[in-house]
N, C-alpha and C positions, 0 to 999 in steps of 0.2 A: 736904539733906545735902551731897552733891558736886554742882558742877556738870559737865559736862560735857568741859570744859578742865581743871578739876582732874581729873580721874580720868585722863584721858588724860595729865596729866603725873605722875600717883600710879605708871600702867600704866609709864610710862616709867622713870622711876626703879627700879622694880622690878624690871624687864627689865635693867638697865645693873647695877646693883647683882649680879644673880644672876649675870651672866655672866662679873664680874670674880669671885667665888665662886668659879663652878667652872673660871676659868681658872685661880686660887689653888689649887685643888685640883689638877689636873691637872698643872702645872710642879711643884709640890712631891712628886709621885708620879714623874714622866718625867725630869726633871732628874738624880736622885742612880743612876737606871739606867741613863742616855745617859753618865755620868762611871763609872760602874759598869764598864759593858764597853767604854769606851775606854782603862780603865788595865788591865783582865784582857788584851785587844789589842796592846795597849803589851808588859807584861810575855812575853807569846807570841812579840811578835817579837825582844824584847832574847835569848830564852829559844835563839831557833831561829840568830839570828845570833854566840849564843857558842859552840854547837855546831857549825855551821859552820867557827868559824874554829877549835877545836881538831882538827878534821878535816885 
């Protein structure tokens, strides 16, 4: 069926394949919540800095 060096480059492939998966998974998860609470962050300081200055 397989030799030896195929499977070992079958294992491979498979391993490389999954791993860009669930890197795909995990950026498209992590991404739009790291942009999430940098702009809620943002918003907080414009928020604190106009209060401030009508002070």
């Amino acid at each position: 069926m397989f030799t030896f060096s195929q499977y070992l480059g079958f294992i491979a492939f498979l391993v490389i394949a999954l791993m860009g998966f669930w890197l795909l998974i995990f950026l498209s998860a992590l991404i739009p919540y790291w942009i999430g609470g940098a702009l809620k962050e943002r918003f907080a300081e414009n928020r604190a800095a106009k209060k401030q200055l009508e002070e």
